[in-house]
N, C-alpha and C positions, 0 to 999 in steps of 0.2 A: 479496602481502599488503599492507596498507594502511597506511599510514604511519600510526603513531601521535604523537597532537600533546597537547603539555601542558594546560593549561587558560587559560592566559594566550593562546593563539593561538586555542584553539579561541572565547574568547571576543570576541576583537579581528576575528576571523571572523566571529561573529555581527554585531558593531557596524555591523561593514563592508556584509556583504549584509542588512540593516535599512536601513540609510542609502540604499545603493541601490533597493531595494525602493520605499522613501518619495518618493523624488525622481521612479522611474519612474510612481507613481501622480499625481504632482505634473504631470508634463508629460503625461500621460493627460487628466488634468484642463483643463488649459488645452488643451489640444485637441479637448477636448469642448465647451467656449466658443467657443473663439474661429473655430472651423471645425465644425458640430454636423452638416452634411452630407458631409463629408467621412470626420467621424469616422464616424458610424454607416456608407458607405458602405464603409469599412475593415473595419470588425469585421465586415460582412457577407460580406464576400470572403474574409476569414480564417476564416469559419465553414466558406464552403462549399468553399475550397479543399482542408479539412481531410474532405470527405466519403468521398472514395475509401479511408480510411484506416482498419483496422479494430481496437475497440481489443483490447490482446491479451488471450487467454486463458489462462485457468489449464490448463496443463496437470501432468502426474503430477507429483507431487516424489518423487526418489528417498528411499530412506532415511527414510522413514515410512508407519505404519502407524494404523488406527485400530480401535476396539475401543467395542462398547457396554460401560457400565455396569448390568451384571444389578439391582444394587440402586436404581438413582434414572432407569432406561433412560434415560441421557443417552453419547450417542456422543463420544469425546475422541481426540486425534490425538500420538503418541509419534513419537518416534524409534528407531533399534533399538536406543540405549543405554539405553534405559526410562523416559526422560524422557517427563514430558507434557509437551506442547507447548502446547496450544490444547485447547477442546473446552467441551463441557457446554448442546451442541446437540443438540435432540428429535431431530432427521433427521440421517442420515450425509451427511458430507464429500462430496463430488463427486473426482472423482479421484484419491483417497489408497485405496489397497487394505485390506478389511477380514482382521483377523485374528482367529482364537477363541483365547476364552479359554482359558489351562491349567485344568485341573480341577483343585483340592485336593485334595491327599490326606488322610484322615482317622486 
């Protein structure tokens, strides 16, 4: 399980990778100046180095289901605790298994 952090760290945490985030666009920056062949020759490499790589796919999630809505036909995705999760898409889910609805009893 993941460690849970107060708000004082978790925010000293943001400060932290902000800062670096900034500084890392900063010498991006001057390396796009001061070397502009070089640079753009880099990101070219790291493009295509990155080709053979596929990116991943969604596949099944357990422990959810999806179900139309009879009254507004919009498809929504649960869990088996009966939570909705997501949904209120005209088209079903891709890889989440459809369930039917219980019928009322009257």
């Amino acid at each position: 399980m993941a460690k849970m952090m107060n708000r004082k760290e978790i925010k000293a945490r943001k400060v932290v990778s902000g800062i670096a985030r900034g500084a890392l666009g900063v010498m991006e920056a001057k390396e796009a100046v001061t070397s502009p062949h070089t640079y753009v020759l880099k990101k070219v490499l790291e493009k295509a180095s990155k080709a053979d790589k596929v990116k991943m796919r969604r596949g099944t999630v357990k422990n959810r289901e999806q179900f139309l809505n009879p009254r507004n036909g919009r498809y929504y995705v649960r869990d088996r605790g009966g939570r909705i999760r997501y949904g209120g898409k005209k088209s079903p889910y891709k890889n989440i298994r459809m369930v039917k609805r219980r019928k009322r009893r009257k």
